[in-house]
N, C-alpha and C positions, 0 to 999 in steps of 0.2 A: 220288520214291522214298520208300518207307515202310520205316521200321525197325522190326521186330516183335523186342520181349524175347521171349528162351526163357527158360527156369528147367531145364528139364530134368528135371522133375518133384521138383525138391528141396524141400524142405519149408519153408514160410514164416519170417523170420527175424519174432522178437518185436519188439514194438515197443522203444522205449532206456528205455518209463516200467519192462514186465516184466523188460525186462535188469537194471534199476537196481534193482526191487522183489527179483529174484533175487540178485544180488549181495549187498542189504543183509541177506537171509536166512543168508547164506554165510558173513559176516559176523559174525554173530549166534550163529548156531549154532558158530563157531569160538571165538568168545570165550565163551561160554558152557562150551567143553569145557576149555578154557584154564582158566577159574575153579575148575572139574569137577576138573581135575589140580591144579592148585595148593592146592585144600583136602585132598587125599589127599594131595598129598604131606609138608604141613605136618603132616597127621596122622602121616602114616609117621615123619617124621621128631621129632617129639615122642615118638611112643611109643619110638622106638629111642633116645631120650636119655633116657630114663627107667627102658627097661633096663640102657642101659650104669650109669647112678647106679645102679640096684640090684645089680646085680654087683657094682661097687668097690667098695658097703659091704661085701655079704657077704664077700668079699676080705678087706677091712680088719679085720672081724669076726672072718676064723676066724683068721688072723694072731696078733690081740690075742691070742684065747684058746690059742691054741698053745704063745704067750709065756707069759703067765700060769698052764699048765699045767705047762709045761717048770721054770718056777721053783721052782712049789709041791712 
């Protein structure tokens, strides 16, 4: 008796070198966006600390001058 594989017309699985070659693409391109995000958001987050420091001067600024007006 002979056993014949079907497939069923499904479409060839890759070899495990393409699997492996696909994966480490996956990979790659994930930590690549990972990097991608993580320099924006150091950006973001520096420029937002550099607004807030600029705000609390001008704060502390008109303040001063309010004082200093109010006295004179």
């Amino acid at each position: 008796m002979y056993i014949q594989k079907r497939t069923m017309n499904w479409l060839p699985k890759a070899s495990l070198f393409q699997q492996a070659e696909a994966a480490r693409l996956k990979r790659k391109s994930m930590q690549d966006a990972f990097l991608s995000n993580q320099d924006s958001f150091a950006t973001s987050f520096g420029n937002a600390q550099q607004s807030m420091i600029q705000g609390t001067n001008d704060l502390i600024t008109k303040i001063a001058l309010s004082r200093i007006q109010k006295k004179a």
